[in-house]
N, C-alpha and C positions, 0 to 999 in steps of 0.2 A: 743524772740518770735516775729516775723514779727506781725506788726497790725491787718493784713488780719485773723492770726491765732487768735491773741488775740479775734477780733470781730466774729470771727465762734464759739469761745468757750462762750463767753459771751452773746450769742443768746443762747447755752443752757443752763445756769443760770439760763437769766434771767425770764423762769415763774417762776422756784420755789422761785425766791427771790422777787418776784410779789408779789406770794400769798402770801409770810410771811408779805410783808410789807402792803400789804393790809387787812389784818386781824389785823395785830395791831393797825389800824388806826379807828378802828371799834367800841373799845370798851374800859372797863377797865381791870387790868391786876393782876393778884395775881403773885408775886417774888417767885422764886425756890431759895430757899437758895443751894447758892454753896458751891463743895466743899473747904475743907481749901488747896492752895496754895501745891504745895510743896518745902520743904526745898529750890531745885536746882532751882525755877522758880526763871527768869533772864531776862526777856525779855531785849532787846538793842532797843529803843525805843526813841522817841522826847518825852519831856515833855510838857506834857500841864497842862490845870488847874485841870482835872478831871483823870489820867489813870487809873480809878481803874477797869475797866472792867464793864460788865452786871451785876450790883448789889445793885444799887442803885434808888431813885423813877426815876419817869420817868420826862427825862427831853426833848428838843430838842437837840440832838449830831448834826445835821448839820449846814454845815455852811449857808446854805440860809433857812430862817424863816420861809419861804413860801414854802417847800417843804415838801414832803413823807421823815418820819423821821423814824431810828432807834434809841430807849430812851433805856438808863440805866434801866438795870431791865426788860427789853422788850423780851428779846430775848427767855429767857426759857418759857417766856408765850406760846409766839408763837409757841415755837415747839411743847410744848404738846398741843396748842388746833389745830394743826394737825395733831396730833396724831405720832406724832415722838417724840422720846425718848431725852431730853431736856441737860442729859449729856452724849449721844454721839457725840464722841472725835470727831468722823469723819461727823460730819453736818459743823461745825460750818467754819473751812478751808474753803468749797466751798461754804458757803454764804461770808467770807469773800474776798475771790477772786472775788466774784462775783462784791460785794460792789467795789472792789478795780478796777475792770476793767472797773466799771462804773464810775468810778472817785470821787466816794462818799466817802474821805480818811480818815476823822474821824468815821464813820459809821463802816465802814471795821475796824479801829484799835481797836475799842472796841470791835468789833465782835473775831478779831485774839487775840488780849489780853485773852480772855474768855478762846478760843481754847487753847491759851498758859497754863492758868491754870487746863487746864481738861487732855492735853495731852500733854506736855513738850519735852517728847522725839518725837515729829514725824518733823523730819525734813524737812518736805515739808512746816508746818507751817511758821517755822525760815524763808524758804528761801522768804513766801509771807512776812512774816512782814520786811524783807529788801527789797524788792522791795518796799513795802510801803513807807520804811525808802528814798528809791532814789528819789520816785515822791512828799515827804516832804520837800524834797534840804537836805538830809543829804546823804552826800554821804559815809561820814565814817561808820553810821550806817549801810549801805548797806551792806560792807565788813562783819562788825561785825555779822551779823547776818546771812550773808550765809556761815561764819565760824561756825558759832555755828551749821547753819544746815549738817557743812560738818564733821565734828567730830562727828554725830550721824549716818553719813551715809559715811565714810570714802572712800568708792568703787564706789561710786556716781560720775560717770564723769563729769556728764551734770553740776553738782552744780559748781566741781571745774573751769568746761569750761566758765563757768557765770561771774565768779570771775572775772578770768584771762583776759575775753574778756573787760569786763568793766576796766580795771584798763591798757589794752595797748591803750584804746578808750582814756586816761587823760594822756597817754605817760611816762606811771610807768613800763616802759620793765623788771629793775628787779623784782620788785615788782610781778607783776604777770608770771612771766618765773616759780618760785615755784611751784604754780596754774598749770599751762598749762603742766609742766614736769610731775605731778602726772595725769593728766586727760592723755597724750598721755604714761604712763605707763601702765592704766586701760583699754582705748580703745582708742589707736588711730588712726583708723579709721571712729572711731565715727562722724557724719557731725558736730555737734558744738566740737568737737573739732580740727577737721580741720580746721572749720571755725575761734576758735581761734588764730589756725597757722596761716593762712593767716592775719588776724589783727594783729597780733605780728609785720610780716614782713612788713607790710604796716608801721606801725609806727614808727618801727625801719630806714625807708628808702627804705628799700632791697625790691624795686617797680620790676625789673624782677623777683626775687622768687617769690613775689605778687602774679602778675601776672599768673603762673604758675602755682601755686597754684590755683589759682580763676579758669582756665581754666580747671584743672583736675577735680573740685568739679560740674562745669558746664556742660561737657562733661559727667562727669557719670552720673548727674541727681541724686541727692544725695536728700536725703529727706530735707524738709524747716523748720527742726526742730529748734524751736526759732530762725527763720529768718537766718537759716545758709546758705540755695542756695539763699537768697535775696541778703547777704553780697556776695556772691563770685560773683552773676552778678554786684553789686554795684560798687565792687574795680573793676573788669574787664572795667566795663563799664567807671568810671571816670581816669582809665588810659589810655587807650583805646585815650579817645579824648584829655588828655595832654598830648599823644607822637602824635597826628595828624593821628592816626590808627584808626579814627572810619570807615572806609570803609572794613578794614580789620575786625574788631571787627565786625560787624556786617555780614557778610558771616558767620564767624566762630560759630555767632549764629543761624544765619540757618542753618548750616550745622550738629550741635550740639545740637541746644534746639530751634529749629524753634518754640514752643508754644509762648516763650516769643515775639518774633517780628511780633505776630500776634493778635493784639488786635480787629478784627474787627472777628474772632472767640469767641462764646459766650460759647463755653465747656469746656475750660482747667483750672478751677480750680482756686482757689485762691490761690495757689502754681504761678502759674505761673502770674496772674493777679499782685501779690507782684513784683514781677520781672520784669514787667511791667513798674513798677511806675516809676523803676530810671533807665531806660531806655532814657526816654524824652533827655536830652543832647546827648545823641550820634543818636538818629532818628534824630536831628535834623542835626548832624555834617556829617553823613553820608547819608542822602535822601535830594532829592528839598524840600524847604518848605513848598508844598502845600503839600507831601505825607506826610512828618511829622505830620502834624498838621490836617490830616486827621487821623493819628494814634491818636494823642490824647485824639480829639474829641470821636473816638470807645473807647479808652479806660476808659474817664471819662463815658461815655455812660453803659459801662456793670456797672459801679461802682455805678452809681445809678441805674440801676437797680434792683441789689443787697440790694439795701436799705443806702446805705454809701454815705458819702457830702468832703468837704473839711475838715471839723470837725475830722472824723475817720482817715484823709490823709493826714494833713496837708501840710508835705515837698513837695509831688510830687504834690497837687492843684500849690504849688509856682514856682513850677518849670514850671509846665503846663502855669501857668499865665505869667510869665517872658517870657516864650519861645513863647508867643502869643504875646506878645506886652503891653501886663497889666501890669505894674508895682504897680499902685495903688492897683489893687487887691491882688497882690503879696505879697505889703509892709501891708494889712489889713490883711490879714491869719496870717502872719506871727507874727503880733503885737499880733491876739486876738488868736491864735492858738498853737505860738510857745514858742517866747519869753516873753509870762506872764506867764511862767512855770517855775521851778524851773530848775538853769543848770546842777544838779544833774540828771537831766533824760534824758540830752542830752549834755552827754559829751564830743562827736566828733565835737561840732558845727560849728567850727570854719573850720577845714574839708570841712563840708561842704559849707562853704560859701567861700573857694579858689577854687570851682570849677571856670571852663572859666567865666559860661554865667553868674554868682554872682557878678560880677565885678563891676555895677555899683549899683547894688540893697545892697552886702555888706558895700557901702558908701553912701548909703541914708539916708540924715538926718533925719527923722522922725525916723529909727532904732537906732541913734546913742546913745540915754539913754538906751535903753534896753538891744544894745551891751556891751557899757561899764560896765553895772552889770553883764551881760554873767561873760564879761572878770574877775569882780571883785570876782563873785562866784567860776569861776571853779580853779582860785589862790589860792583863799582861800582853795578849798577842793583836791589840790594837797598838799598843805603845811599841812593839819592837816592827809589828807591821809597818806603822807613821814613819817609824826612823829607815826603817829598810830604803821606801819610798823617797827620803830624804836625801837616801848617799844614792841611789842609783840615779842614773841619767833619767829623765821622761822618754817615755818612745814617741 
Protein backbone atom coordinates (compact mmCIF):
# COMPACT_ATOMS: atom_id res chain seq x y z
CA UNK A 1 0.00 0.00 0.00
CA UNK A 2 1.53 3.45 -1.25
CA UNK A 3 1.47 5.88 2.00
CA UNK A 4 -0.73 8.21 0.31
CA UNK A 5 -3.35 5.13 0.37
CA UNK A 6 -2.43 4.13 3.73
CA UNK A 7 -3.20 7.90 5.18
CA UNK A 8 -6.55 8.19 3.01
CA UNK A 9 -7.62 4.96 4.75
CA UNK A 10 -6.43 6.01 8.18
CA UNK A 11 -8.37 9.31 8.14
CA UNK A 12 -11.32 7.05 7.97
CA UNK A 13 -10.55 5.13 11.09
CA UNK A 14 -9.52 7.48 12.77
CA UNK A 15 -13.03 9.00 14.32
CA UNK A 16 -14.22 5.71 15.33
CA UNK A 17 -10.90 4.98 17.02
CA UNK A 18 -11.33 8.63 18.49
CA UNK A 19 -14.25 7.91 20.17
CA UNK A 20 -13.32 4.65 21.56
CA UNK A 21 -10.25 5.88 22.90
CA UNK A 22 -11.85 8.87 24.25
CA UNK A 23 -14.49 7.05 26.11
CA UNK A 24 -12.18 4.92 27.73
CA UNK A 25 -10.25 7.70 29.07
CA UNK A 26 -13.32 8.95 30.85
CA UNK A 27 -14.04 6.66 33.26
CA UNK A 28 -14.07 3.24 34.95
CA UNK A 29 -14.40 -0.15 33.19
CA UNK A 30 -16.36 -3.55 34.05
CA UNK A 31 -14.07 -6.61 31.88
CA UNK A 32 -16.29 -8.80 29.44
CA UNK A 33 -15.00 -12.11 30.15
CA UNK A 34 -13.75 -13.60 26.89
CA UNK A 35 -14.19 -16.33 25.18
CA UNK A 36 -11.99 -19.49 25.90
CA UNK A 37 -9.23 -19.50 22.85
CA UNK A 38 -9.61 -22.08 20.49
CA UNK A 39 -7.65 -25.13 20.30
CA UNK A 40 -5.92 -23.84 16.70
CA UNK A 41 -5.12 -20.15 17.98
CA UNK A 42 -1.50 -19.74 16.92
CA UNK A 43 -0.71 -16.35 16.54
CA UNK A 44 3.13 -15.84 15.17
CA UNK A 45 3.91 -12.93 17.18
CA UNK A 46 7.12 -11.05 19.17
CA UNK A 47 7.06 -11.79 22.64
CA UNK A 48 6.77 -9.38 25.00
CA UNK A 49 6.09 -9.11 28.80
CA UNK A 50 2.41 -9.21 28.68
CA UNK A 51 0.59 -11.01 25.13
CA UNK A 52 -2.29 -12.16 26.71
CA UNK A 53 -4.65 -10.12 24.87
CA UNK A 54 -7.84 -7.65 26.31
CA UNK A 55 -8.22 -9.36 29.53
CA UNK A 56 -6.61 -8.28 32.18
CA UNK A 57 -6.92 -4.92 34.68
CA UNK A 58 -6.26 -1.99 33.10
CA UNK A 59 -2.86 -1.08 32.68
CA UNK A 60 -0.99 1.57 30.22
CA UNK A 61 -0.07 -0.83 26.82
CA UNK A 62 1.74 2.24 25.24
CA UNK A 63 4.81 2.97 24.81
CA UNK A 64 4.96 6.84 25.78
CA UNK A 65 3.22 7.47 29.52
CA UNK A 66 1.92 10.49 28.65
CA UNK A 67 -0.34 9.49 25.99
CA UNK A 68 -4.22 8.36 25.07
CA UNK A 69 -3.82 4.73 25.99
CA UNK A 70 -5.42 1.45 25.05
CA UNK A 71 -5.45 -0.99 28.67
CA UNK A 72 -5.92 -4.47 29.00
CA UNK A 73 -9.32 -5.24 29.82
CA UNK A 74 -10.47 -2.00 27.98
CA UNK A 75 -11.56 -2.74 24.87
CA UNK A 76 -14.82 -4.81 25.38
CA UNK A 77 -15.83 -1.87 27.79
CA UNK A 78 -15.63 0.30 25.30
CA UNK A 79 -17.54 -1.29 22.63
CA UNK A 80 -20.51 -1.99 24.67
CA UNK A 81 -20.67 1.38 26.15
CA UNK A 82 -21.15 2.23 22.37
CA UNK A 83 -23.37 0.25 22.05
CA UNK A 84 -21.45 -2.32 19.70
CA UNK A 85 -21.46 -5.71 20.20
CA UNK A 86 -17.98 -6.36 22.31
CA UNK A 87 -17.36 -9.92 20.56
CA UNK A 88 -17.81 -9.10 17.12
CA UNK A 89 -15.25 -10.76 15.19
CA UNK A 90 -15.29 -8.07 12.69
CA UNK A 91 -14.86 -4.59 15.09
CA UNK A 92 -11.82 -5.47 16.36
CA UNK A 93 -9.46 -5.89 12.81
CA UNK A 94 -10.17 -2.21 11.85
CA UNK A 95 -9.60 -0.69 15.22
CA UNK A 96 -6.48 -2.67 14.95
CA UNK A 97 -5.46 -1.49 11.63
CA UNK A 98 -6.32 1.59 12.82
CA UNK A 99 -4.10 1.54 15.92
CA UNK A 100 -1.50 0.09 13.49
CA UNK A 101 -1.38 2.75 10.81
CA UNK A 102 -1.24 5.24 13.51
CA UNK A 103 1.93 3.64 14.63
CA UNK A 104 0.62 2.85 18.07
CA UNK A 105 2.17 -0.99 17.69
CA UNK A 106 1.62 -2.39 21.09
CA UNK A 107 -1.96 -0.90 21.27
CA UNK A 108 -2.74 -2.54 17.81
CA UNK A 109 -1.20 -6.06 18.90
CA UNK A 110 -3.45 -6.42 21.82
CA UNK A 111 -6.18 -5.21 20.00
CA UNK A 112 -5.29 -8.10 16.81
CA UNK A 113 -4.38 -10.55 19.50
CA UNK A 114 -8.10 -10.25 20.96
CA UNK A 115 -9.38 -10.33 17.20
CA UNK A 116 -7.16 -13.55 16.78
CA UNK A 117 -8.94 -15.14 19.71
CA UNK A 118 -12.67 -14.25 18.57
CA UNK A 119 -12.05 -15.00 14.96
CA UNK A 120 -8.95 -17.12 13.94
CA UNK A 121 -9.97 -18.09 10.79
CA UNK A 122 -10.38 -14.54 9.01
CA UNK A 123 -7.30 -14.06 7.14
CA UNK A 124 -7.07 -10.57 6.74
CA UNK A 125 -6.51 -10.52 10.60
CA UNK A 126 -3.09 -12.77 10.01
CA UNK A 127 -2.12 -10.71 7.19
CA UNK A 128 -2.46 -7.18 9.74
CA UNK A 129 -0.72 -8.92 12.63
CA UNK A 130 2.37 -9.64 9.98
CA UNK A 131 2.53 -6.41 8.92
CA UNK A 132 2.66 -5.56 12.61
CA UNK A 133 5.18 -8.31 12.83
CA UNK A 134 7.40 -6.11 9.78
CA UNK A 135 7.20 -2.51 11.54
CA UNK A 136 8.36 -4.68 15.04
CA UNK A 137 11.83 -5.50 12.86
CA UNK A 138 10.69 -9.22 12.64
CA UNK A 139 10.80 -9.82 9.38
CA UNK A 140 10.36 -13.73 9.62
CA UNK A 141 7.24 -13.15 11.47
CA UNK A 142 6.05 -11.19 8.65
CA UNK A 143 6.37 -14.21 6.19
CA UNK A 144 4.96 -16.38 8.94
CA UNK A 145 1.92 -14.92 9.33
CA UNK A 146 0.83 -13.85 5.79
CA UNK A 147 1.30 -17.61 5.35
CA UNK A 148 -0.96 -18.46 7.91
CA UNK A 149 -3.29 -15.78 6.26
CA UNK A 150 -2.65 -17.44 2.90
CA UNK A 151 -3.69 -21.02 3.80
CA UNK A 152 -7.02 -19.57 4.93
CA UNK A 153 -7.45 -17.76 1.86
CA UNK A 154 -5.55 -19.94 -0.67
CA UNK A 155 -7.10 -17.96 -3.99
CA UNK A 156 -6.06 -14.83 -2.44
CA UNK A 157 -3.60 -13.12 -5.03
CA UNK A 158 -2.95 -9.98 -3.37
CA UNK A 159 -1.73 -11.86 0.12
CA UNK A 160 0.50 -14.16 -2.11
CA UNK A 161 1.69 -10.92 -4.27
CA UNK A 162 2.59 -9.24 -0.57
CA UNK A 163 4.75 -12.01 0.15
CA UNK A 164 6.45 -12.41 -2.94
CA UNK A 165 7.11 -8.65 -3.24
CA UNK A 166 8.73 -8.37 0.09
CA UNK A 167 10.91 -11.32 -0.02
CA UNK A 168 12.39 -10.09 -3.95
CA UNK A 169 12.65 -6.33 -2.12
CA UNK A 170 15.77 -8.64 0.43
CA UNK A 171 16.82 -10.39 -2.89
CA UNK A 172 15.38 -14.05 -1.95
CA UNK A 173 14.32 -14.53 -5.98
CA UNK A 174 13.76 -18.23 -5.18
CA UNK A 175 12.27 -17.79 -2.34
CA UNK A 176 9.50 -15.72 -3.38
CA UNK A 177 9.31 -17.02 -7.30
CA UNK A 178 6.80 -19.85 -5.39
CA UNK A 179 4.65 -16.74 -3.95
CA UNK A 180 4.60 -14.87 -7.31
CA UNK A 181 4.02 -18.34 -9.58
CA UNK A 182 0.79 -18.95 -7.49
CA UNK A 183 -0.49 -15.25 -7.48
CA UNK A 184 0.24 -14.92 -11.69
CA UNK A 185 -1.69 -18.60 -11.75
CA UNK A 186 -4.73 -16.84 -9.86
CA UNK A 187 -4.65 -13.47 -11.57
CA UNK A 188 -2.09 -12.24 -13.45
CA UNK A 189 -3.06 -9.43 -14.41
CA UNK A 190 -3.90 -8.38 -11.24
CA UNK A 191 -1.72 -4.67 -10.61
CA UNK A 192 0.24 -5.96 -7.44
CA UNK A 193 0.85 -8.81 -9.07
CA UNK A 194 2.44 -7.31 -12.03
CA UNK A 195 3.75 -5.09 -9.82
CA UNK A 196 5.48 -8.11 -8.16
CA UNK A 197 6.78 -9.08 -11.61
CA UNK A 198 8.41 -6.07 -12.13
CA UNK A 199 10.30 -6.38 -8.62
CA UNK A 200 11.25 -9.81 -9.44
CA UNK A 201 13.04 -8.41 -12.44
CA UNK A 202 14.48 -5.60 -10.95
CA UNK A 203 16.18 -7.53 -8.49
CA UNK A 204 17.11 -10.32 -10.30
CA UNK A 205 19.13 -7.53 -12.73
CA UNK A 206 17.00 -8.14 -15.87
CA UNK A 207 16.74 -3.87 -15.77
CA UNK A 208 15.34 -3.95 -19.65
CA UNK A 209 12.40 -6.48 -18.84
CA UNK A 210 12.02 -3.91 -15.67
CA UNK A 211 11.64 -1.52 -17.56
CA UNK A 212 9.12 -2.78 -19.87
CA UNK A 213 7.27 -3.95 -17.46
CA UNK A 214 7.07 -0.60 -15.40
CA UNK A 215 6.09 1.12 -18.84
CA UNK A 216 3.21 -1.21 -19.62
CA UNK A 217 1.69 -0.89 -16.09
CA UNK A 218 2.29 3.03 -16.49
CA UNK A 219 0.89 3.31 -19.93
CA UNK A 220 -2.22 1.51 -18.98
CA UNK A 221 -2.84 3.41 -15.71
CA UNK A 222 -3.34 0.44 -13.64
CA UNK A 223 -4.95 1.01 -10.41
CA UNK A 224 -2.36 2.09 -7.21
CA UNK A 225 -3.44 -0.95 -5.43
CA UNK A 226 -0.87 -1.22 -2.40
CA UNK A 227 1.38 1.16 -4.14
CA UNK A 228 1.70 -1.03 -7.41
CA UNK A 229 1.52 2.08 -10.27
CA UNK A 230 3.86 4.04 -7.47
CA UNK A 231 6.46 1.01 -7.90
CA UNK A 232 6.22 0.84 -11.69
CA UNK A 233 6.76 4.75 -12.03
CA UNK A 234 9.48 4.32 -9.16
CA UNK A 235 11.73 1.45 -11.14
CA UNK A 236 10.86 3.53 -14.57
CA UNK A 237 11.79 6.59 -13.03
CA UNK A 238 15.34 5.40 -11.24
CA UNK A 239 16.29 3.63 -14.53
CA UNK A 240 15.37 5.98 -16.43
CA UNK A 241 18.03 8.44 -14.98
CA UNK A 242 20.95 5.52 -14.46
CA UNK A 243 20.84 4.70 -18.31
CA UNK A 244 20.97 9.01 -18.86
CA UNK A 245 17.24 8.55 -20.34
CA UNK A 246 15.60 11.01 -18.15
CA UNK A 247 14.62 13.31 -21.22
CA UNK A 248 13.20 10.42 -22.77
CA UNK A 249 11.46 9.17 -19.60
CA UNK A 250 9.80 12.03 -19.09
CA UNK A 251 8.08 12.78 -22.64
CA UNK A 252 6.96 9.19 -22.43
CA UNK A 253 5.26 10.38 -19.23
CA UNK A 254 3.63 12.99 -20.83
CA UNK A 255 2.64 11.29 -23.29
CA UNK A 256 1.36 8.51 -21.08
CA UNK A 257 0.41 9.59 -17.50
CA UNK A 258 0.79 13.52 -18.05
CA UNK A 259 -1.01 13.63 -14.24
CA UNK A 260 2.13 12.55 -12.60
CA UNK A 261 4.54 15.40 -14.20
CA UNK A 262 2.09 17.93 -13.23
CA UNK A 263 2.13 18.89 -9.75
CA UNK A 264 1.15 22.39 -9.78
CA UNK A 265 -2.59 20.64 -10.71
CA UNK A 266 -4.41 20.33 -7.44
CA UNK A 267 -7.21 17.52 -8.92
CA UNK A 268 -5.51 14.33 -9.75
CA UNK A 269 -5.79 12.39 -6.71
CA UNK A 270 -3.44 10.78 -4.44
CA UNK A 271 -2.88 8.09 -7.06
CA UNK A 272 -1.01 10.30 -8.83
CA UNK A 273 0.20 12.78 -6.09
CA UNK A 274 2.13 9.04 -4.91
CA UNK A 275 3.84 9.08 -8.08
CA UNK A 276 4.83 12.26 -7.78
CA UNK A 277 6.94 11.71 -4.95
CA UNK A 278 9.71 9.64 -6.71
CA UNK A 279 9.51 11.46 -9.43
CA UNK A 280 12.02 14.37 -8.00
CA UNK A 281 15.42 12.74 -9.52
CA UNK A 282 14.38 12.66 -12.92
CA UNK A 283 12.49 16.32 -12.87
CA UNK A 284 15.53 17.11 -11.96
CA UNK A 285 17.79 15.16 -14.47
CA UNK A 286 15.48 15.96 -17.24
CA UNK A 287 14.25 20.03 -16.69
CA UNK A 288 16.59 23.29 -15.81
CA UNK A 289 16.73 23.54 -12.19
CA UNK A 290 14.59 26.34 -11.61
CA UNK A 291 11.53 24.22 -13.38
CA UNK A 292 12.37 21.42 -11.28
CA UNK A 293 12.30 22.84 -8.10
CA UNK A 294 9.35 24.83 -9.01
CA UNK A 295 7.74 21.28 -9.36
CA UNK A 296 8.63 20.53 -6.01
CA UNK A 297 7.73 23.32 -4.20
CA UNK A 298 3.87 22.65 -6.10
CA UNK A 299 4.17 19.57 -5.07
CA UNK A 300 5.22 19.65 -1.40
CA UNK A 301 2.45 22.48 -1.50
CA UNK A 302 -0.69 20.28 -2.48
CA UNK A 303 0.85 17.87 0.31
CA UNK A 304 0.28 20.08 2.86
CA UNK A 305 -2.39 21.10 1.99
CA UNK A 306 -3.88 17.89 2.25
CA UNK A 307 -2.95 17.79 5.87
CA UNK A 308 0.66 15.54 5.45
CA UNK A 309 4.49 16.89 6.60
CA UNK A 310 7.58 15.03 6.03
CA UNK A 311 6.59 12.80 8.76
CA UNK A 312 3.61 10.92 6.47
CA UNK A 313 6.69 11.19 3.49
CA UNK A 314 9.57 10.90 4.72
CA UNK A 315 11.77 9.26 1.47
CA UNK A 316 10.55 11.97 -0.93
CA UNK A 317 10.86 15.23 1.96
CA UNK A 318 14.69 13.75 1.45
CA UNK A 319 14.88 13.65 -1.72
CA UNK A 320 13.08 17.02 -2.00
CA UNK A 321 15.80 18.33 0.40
CA UNK A 322 18.94 16.75 -1.22
CA UNK A 323 17.64 17.93 -4.49
CA UNK A 324 17.41 21.58 -3.03
CA UNK A 325 20.63 21.83 -1.58
CA UNK A 326 19.52 20.85 2.18
CA UNK A 327 21.57 18.25 3.11
CA UNK A 328 21.18 18.81 6.77
CA UNK A 329 17.64 18.64 6.51
CA UNK A 330 17.89 15.58 4.59
CA UNK A 331 20.24 13.84 6.98
CA UNK A 332 17.39 15.05 10.01
CA UNK A 333 14.34 13.39 8.29
CA UNK A 334 16.11 10.82 7.62
CA UNK A 335 17.62 10.12 11.18
CA UNK A 336 14.23 10.88 12.90
CA UNK A 337 11.96 9.62 10.18
CA UNK A 338 13.60 6.69 8.59
CA UNK A 339 16.49 5.07 9.98
CA UNK A 340 15.15 4.85 13.83
CA UNK A 341 12.80 2.35 12.39
CA UNK A 342 13.18 -1.06 12.25
CA UNK A 343 14.93 -2.34 8.68
CA UNK A 344 12.37 -4.88 8.54
CA UNK A 345 9.84 -2.22 7.16
CA UNK A 346 12.26 -1.13 4.74
CA UNK A 347 13.90 -3.66 3.02
CA UNK A 348 15.03 -2.08 -0.28
CA UNK A 349 17.01 0.58 1.59
CA UNK A 350 20.03 0.18 0.46
CA UNK A 351 18.18 0.63 -3.32
CA UNK A 352 17.48 3.35 -2.44
CA UNK A 353 20.31 4.95 -1.53
CA UNK A 354 22.46 3.77 -4.88
CA UNK A 355 20.30 6.13 -6.53
CA UNK A 356 22.78 9.09 -8.50
CA UNK A 357 21.75 12.07 -6.34
CA UNK A 358 22.35 9.61 -2.70
CA UNK A 359 26.00 9.66 -3.36
CA UNK A 360 27.29 11.92 -1.06
CA UNK A 361 24.22 11.95 1.49
CA UNK A 362 24.60 7.77 1.57
CA UNK A 363 28.26 8.59 2.98
CA UNK A 364 27.41 10.99 5.57
CA UNK A 365 28.86 10.48 8.75
CA UNK A 366 26.19 11.37 10.93
CA UNK A 367 24.15 8.26 9.07
CA UNK A 368 27.04 6.15 9.40
CA UNK A 369 25.70 4.23 12.90
CA UNK A 370 22.29 3.99 11.76
CA UNK A 371 23.59 2.56 8.29
CA UNK A 372 25.62 0.03 9.77
CA UNK A 373 22.68 -1.47 11.88
CA UNK A 374 20.51 -1.06 8.60
CA UNK A 375 23.13 -3.26 7.25
CA UNK A 376 23.55 -5.32 10.44
CA UNK A 377 19.57 -6.04 10.56
CA UNK A 378 18.55 -6.79 7.02
CA UNK A 379 21.85 -9.81 7.32
CA UNK A 380 20.44 -10.92 10.00
CA UNK A 381 16.72 -11.23 8.57
CA UNK A 382 18.04 -12.60 5.25
CA UNK A 383 19.84 -15.35 7.15
CA UNK A 384 16.96 -16.34 9.50
CA UNK A 385 14.50 -15.64 6.50
CA UNK A 386 16.90 -18.50 4.15
CA UNK A 387 16.65 -20.97 7.15
CA UNK A 388 12.88 -20.38 7.87
CA UNK A 389 12.45 -21.26 4.09
CA UNK A 390 14.62 -24.26 4.68
CA UNK A 391 12.62 -26.09 7.51
CA UNK A 392 9.27 -25.09 6.11
CA UNK A 393 7.79 -27.38 3.37
CA UNK A 394 7.51 -25.37 -0.44
CA UNK A 395 4.02 -24.59 -1.24
Amino acid sequence: MSVFNKLKRRKVFRVAAAVLIGMGCLGLFRLAAPPTPPASFSPVVSTTDDASGAVLPSTNMSANPGSEYFSDGLTETLLNRAGLDALNPQLYPRLGDSLLDSERYEDARKVLLRSAELAPDNPDLWASLGELEKKSGNATGYVENYRRAIELDPENSELLSRVADYLFRYGLIEEGDSYLRRAEAIAPLHPMTRASRLQRRFAAGDREQAAVEAKAIIAEDVPDRHGAYTVAVTVFADLSVAAGDAESAYLFLENNASEVNHPERSDVGLKYLSAQSVLFPLWFAALPDDQALEKLSQWAENLRTLGFDESNAPRAFVDLSLLSGDTDTAVAIASAEIFSLPAADFPDWEAWLARRHMAGFATDPRLASALARYAAESATHREELSAWFARVPSD
